[in-house]
N, C-alpha and C positions, 0 to 999 in steps of 0.2 A: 436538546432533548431532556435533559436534567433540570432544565427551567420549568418546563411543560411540566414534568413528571411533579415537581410542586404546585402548581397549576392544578392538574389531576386531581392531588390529595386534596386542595380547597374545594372541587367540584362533587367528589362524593361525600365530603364532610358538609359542603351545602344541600344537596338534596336528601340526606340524611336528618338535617338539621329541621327543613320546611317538612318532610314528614313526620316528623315528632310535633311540632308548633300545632301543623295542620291535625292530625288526628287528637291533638289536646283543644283544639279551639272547635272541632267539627263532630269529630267522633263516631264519621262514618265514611263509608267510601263514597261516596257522593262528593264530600269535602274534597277527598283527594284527587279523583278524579277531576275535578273544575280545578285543582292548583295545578295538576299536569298539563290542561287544557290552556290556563291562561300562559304557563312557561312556553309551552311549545307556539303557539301563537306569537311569541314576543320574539322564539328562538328564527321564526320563519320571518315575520318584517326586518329582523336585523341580520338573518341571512342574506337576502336578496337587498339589503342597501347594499351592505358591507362588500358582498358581490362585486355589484357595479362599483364600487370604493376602489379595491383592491386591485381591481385593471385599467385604472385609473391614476393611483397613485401609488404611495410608498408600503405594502403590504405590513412592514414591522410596525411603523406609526398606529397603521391602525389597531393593529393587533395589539401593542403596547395600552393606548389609551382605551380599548373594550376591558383591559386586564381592572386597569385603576377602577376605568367606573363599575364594574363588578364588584369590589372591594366596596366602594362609593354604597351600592345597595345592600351588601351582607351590612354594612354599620345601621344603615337605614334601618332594616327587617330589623335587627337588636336592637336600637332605638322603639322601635314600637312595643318590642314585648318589654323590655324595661318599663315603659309607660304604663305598661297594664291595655293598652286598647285592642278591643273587643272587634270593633268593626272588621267585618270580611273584607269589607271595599279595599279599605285600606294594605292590608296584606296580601290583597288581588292585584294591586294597580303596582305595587313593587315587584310583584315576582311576575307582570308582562313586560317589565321594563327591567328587571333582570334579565330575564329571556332576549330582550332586543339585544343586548350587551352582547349577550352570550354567545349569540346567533352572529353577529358581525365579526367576532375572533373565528367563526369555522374557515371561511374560505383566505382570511389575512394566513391563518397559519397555512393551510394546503399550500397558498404562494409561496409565502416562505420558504416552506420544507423544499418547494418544486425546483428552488432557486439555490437550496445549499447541497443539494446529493446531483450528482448525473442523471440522464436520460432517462438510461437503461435502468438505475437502481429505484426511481420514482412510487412505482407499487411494494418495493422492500422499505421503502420508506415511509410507507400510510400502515404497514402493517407493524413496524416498531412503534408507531405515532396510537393504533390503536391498542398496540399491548400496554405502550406506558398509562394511557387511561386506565385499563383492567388495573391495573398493578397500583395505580393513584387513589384509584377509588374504592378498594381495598384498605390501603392506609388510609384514608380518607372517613369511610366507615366504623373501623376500629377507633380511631380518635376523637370521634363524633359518640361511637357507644361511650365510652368513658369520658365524657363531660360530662359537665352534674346538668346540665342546661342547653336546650338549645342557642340560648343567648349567649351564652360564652361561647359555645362552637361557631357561632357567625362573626361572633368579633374577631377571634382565630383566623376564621374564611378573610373575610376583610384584610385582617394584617399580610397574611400570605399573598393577595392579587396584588396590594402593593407592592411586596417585596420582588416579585416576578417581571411586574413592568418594566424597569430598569435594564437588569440584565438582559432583555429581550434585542433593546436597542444597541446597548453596547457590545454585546458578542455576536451578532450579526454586523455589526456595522463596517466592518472589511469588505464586506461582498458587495458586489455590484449590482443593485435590483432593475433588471430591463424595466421599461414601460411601453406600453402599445398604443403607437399612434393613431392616430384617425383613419390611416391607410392599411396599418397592418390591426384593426379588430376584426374580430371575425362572431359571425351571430352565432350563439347557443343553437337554435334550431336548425340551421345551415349546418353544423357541424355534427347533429344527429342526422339529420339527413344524408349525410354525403358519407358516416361512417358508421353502417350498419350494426356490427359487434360492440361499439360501445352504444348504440342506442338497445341495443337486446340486455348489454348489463344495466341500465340507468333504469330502462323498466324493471329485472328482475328485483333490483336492488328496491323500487320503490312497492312492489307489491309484498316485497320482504316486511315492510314499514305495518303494512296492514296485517301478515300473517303472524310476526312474530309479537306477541304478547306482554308488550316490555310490563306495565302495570299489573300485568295479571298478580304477582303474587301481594305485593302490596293489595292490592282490593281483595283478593282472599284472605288477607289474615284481617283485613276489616271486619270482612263479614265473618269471618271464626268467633273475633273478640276472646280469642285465646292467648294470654301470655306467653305460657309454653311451648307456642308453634314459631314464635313471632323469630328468638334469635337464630334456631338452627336453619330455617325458611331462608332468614337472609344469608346466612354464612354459606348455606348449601348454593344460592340464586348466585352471589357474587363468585364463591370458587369456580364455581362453572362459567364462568363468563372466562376469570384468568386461565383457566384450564383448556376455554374453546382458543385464546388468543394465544397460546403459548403454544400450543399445536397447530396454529398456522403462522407464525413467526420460524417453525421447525419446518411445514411443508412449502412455503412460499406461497407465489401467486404464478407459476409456471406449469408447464406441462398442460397434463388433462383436466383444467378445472371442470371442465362440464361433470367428468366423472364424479368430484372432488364435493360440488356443487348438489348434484342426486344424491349421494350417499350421503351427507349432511341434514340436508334440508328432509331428505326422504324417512329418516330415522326418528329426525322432531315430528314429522306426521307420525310414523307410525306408536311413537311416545305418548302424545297426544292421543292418539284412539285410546291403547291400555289405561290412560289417565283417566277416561271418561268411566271406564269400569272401578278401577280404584275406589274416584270418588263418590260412584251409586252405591257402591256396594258398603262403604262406610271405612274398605281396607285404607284409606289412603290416610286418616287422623287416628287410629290404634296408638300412633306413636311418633312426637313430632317427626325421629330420626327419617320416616316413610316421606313423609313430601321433600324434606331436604335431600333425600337422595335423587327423587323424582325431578326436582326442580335444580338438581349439580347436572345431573344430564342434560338437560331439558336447554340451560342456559349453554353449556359447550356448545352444544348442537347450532344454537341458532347466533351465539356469537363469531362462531366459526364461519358461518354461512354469509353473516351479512359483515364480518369483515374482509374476504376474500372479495363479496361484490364490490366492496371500497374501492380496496388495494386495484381491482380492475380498471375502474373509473379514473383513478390518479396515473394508474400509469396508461391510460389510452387517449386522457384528453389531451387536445390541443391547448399550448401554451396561454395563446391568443382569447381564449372565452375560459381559461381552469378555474379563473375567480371568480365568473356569472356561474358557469355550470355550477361550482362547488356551492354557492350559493343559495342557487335556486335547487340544487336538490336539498342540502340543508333545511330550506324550508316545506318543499313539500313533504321529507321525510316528519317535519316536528307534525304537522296538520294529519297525515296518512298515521303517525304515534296517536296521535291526539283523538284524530277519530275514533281507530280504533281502543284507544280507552274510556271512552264517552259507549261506544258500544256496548262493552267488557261492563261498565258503572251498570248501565240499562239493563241489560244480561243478567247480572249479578244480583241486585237491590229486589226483582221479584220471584229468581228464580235459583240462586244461591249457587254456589261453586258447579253443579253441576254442571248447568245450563252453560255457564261459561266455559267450561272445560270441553262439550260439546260442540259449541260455536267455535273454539280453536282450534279442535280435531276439523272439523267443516271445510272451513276456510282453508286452512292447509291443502288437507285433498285437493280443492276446486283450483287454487292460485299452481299447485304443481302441476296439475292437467291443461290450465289455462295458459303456463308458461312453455309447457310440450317435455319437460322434466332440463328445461335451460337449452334447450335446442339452440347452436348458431352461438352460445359464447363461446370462445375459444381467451389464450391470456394475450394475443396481439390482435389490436385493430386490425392491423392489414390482414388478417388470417380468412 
């Protein structure tokens, strides 16, 4: 876990890094929007190999060699800005092929983890995996504000994915990794099929992918082109993220998540409506401190929400498909990201924070009525 949690710190010091590159080379949200688009695409093809990989073969290998060639593209991306080149393509076609990398360590690690804790502790174990992220990419961010350069932050990213690869193999390498035979796989769809409370969480979780706003505040301080808003925006966005994960690493993934689930997810709707007045009314920029508060909340709420749907999924899937499932939701969550910040981009470019902050309030409403307010999850399959 201490590997990863280095791991982490390279992961928010890289998307940190492509956001500064991207907003200097583009200078709009539109830029940013199409660099999340091409990552998350790259995140979903090397989800769904690495999937199939991982139940397949040795989960650490793979996950070891996605670590290097990540490193492999942070030196790339620095090689180009060092060069001076201008071209989009170019800085497009590495950060889809970063994404592939990136995308095939999701379900190698899920293996892994499934393979070094017990049964029973499986979903306390995606929730420690999703706090040490909050907590990585936290240092990750802070270490990335204080370079003088995005290019020094990714040579940094680079040096760190190497030094991770190693220790992956080696302090795993005592355990015994099952592999599943031709007689014992068992099919993704088969396995939603036959157990209803994990296909109720694998939906909530994915329509979570469309409600929850990961880009929104990046494309709002696009379109601000406020300096002033830009660092409390992100300090408030990120605290709130460690703050929602740190509060369900304390509540677990037991008991009444349903309950656990509406009053989460229920609170970022009702956050989101206030938001939409906020920002008509002009209260929400008076002073950057106002969005950073709105956006500390905004992130607990919906980190909390869509880590709990995690931790559900690990600990309900079957052994036999955890690395396709982990997978192929990996990817459809990058594309269901993607979309909606392709939406968010559209939203935003003719009709400015408003409009977007409306469309989220929206959405939200419709996805909680649409899901029955999580009706039918409970935190054991067999429930």
């Amino acid at each position: 876990m201490l590997v990863m949690l280095i791991a982490a710190v390279g992961y928010g010091a890289r998307d940190t890094a492509r956001l500064r590159f991207t907003t200097e080379l583009t200078g709009n949200a539109s830029g940013i929007g199409t660099a999340a688009a091409l990552f998350a695409v790259g995140l979903a093809v090397g989800g769904l190999a690495g999937g199939w990989g991982v139940d397949r073969f040795d989960p650490r290998r793979v996950l070891a060699a996605g670590m290097v060639l990540q490193g492999v593209g942070s030196f790339a991306t620095a090689a180009l800005l060092i060069l001076g080149v201008q071209d989009l393509g170019a800085y497009g076609a590495v950060t889809l092929i970063d994404g592939i990398f990136a995308g095939a360590c999701i379900p190698a690690l899920a293996t892994t983890q499934a393979v070094l804790v017990p049964v029973g502790a499986r979903g306390s174990a995606e929730i420690i995996s999703i706090l040490r992220l909050g907590v990585g990419a936290v240092l990750g961010i802070l270490l990335a504000g204080a370079s003088p350069s995005a290019t020094v932050t990714l040579v940094g990213v680079g040096i760190l994915m190497l030094l991770v690869a190693l220790p992956i193999v080696w302090i795993t390498a005592p355990v015994s990794v099952p592999h599943c035979t031709k007689e014992q796989e068992g099919r993704v769809l088969d396995a939603l099929r036959e157990m209803p409370v994990l296909r109720r969480v694998v939906i909530a979780d994915l329509v979570m992918c469309v409600v929850i706003p990961t880009q929104y505040t990046n494309l709002m301080l696009a379109d601000r082109k406020d300096d002033a808003f830009v660092g409390p925006a992100l300090i408030g966005g990120v605290a709130g993220v460690v703050v929602g994960r740190l509060l369900l690493t304390y509540m677990g993934s037991h008991g009444r998540v349903r309950r656990a689930l509406l009053a989460s997810d229920g609170s970022f709707v009702a956050l989101a409506c206030v938001g939409v007045g906020l920002v008509s009314s002009g209260v929400a920029f008076v002073a950057p401190w106002v969005p950073a508060v709105v956006l500390f909340f905004g992130s607990a709420l919906t980190a909390y929400t869509q880590g709990l749907l995690a931790a559900l999924v690990q600990q309900q899937v079957p052994d036999a498909v955890r690395g396709r499932l982990t997978g192929a939701m990996a990817a459809a969550r990058s594309l269901l990201i993607a979309g909606s910040a392709a939406v968010l981009t559209a939203v935003i470019l003719p009709l400015s924070v408003i409009g977007a902050t409306a469309f989220v309030a929206i959405v939200g409403l419709v996805a909680l009525v649409a899901l029955r307010g999580f009706r039918g999850i409970t935190a054991t399959a067999a429930a």
